[in-house]
C-alpha positions in Angstrom: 113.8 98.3 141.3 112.8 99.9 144.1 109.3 100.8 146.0 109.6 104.5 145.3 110.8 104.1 142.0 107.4 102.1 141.1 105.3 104.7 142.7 107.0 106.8 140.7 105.8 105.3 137.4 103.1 103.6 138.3 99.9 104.6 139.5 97.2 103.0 141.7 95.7 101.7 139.0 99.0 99.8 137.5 99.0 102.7 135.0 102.8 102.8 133.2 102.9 106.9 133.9 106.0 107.0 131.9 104.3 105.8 128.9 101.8 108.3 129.1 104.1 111.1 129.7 106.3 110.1 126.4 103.1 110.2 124.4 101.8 113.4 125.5 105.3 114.6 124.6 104.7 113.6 121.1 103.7 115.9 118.5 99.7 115.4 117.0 101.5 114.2 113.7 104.2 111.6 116.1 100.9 110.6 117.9 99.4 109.6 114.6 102.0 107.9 113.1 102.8 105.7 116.5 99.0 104.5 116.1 99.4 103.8 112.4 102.5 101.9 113.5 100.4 100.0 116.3 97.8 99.0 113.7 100.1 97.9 111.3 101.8 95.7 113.6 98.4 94.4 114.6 97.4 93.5 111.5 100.6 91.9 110.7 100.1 90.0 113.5 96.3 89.1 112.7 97.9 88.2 108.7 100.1 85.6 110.2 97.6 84.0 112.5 96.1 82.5 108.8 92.6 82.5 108.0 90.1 82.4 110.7 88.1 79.6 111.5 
């Protein structure tokens, strides 16, 4: 990858601009259901961790 190409899609902050531009592309309803996705995953994730301590 390239210097321009990062500046490109990141920002000075470190900030993946792509990511945000596909999101904002989303639909209110695709934006919901990505997040419901996201905390599913998570609390798949937090499931196979086993009980807590």
């Amino acid at each position: 990858m390239d210097e321009d190409h990062d500046q490109d899609v990141y920002d000075e902050n470190g900030v993946d601009r792509s990511l945000v531009r596909w999101f904002l592309a989303l639909t209110p309803y695709e934006r919901l259901a990505a997040l419901d996705d996201a905390v599913k995953f998570a609390e798949l994730i937090e499931e196979s961790r086993g009980p807590s301590r």
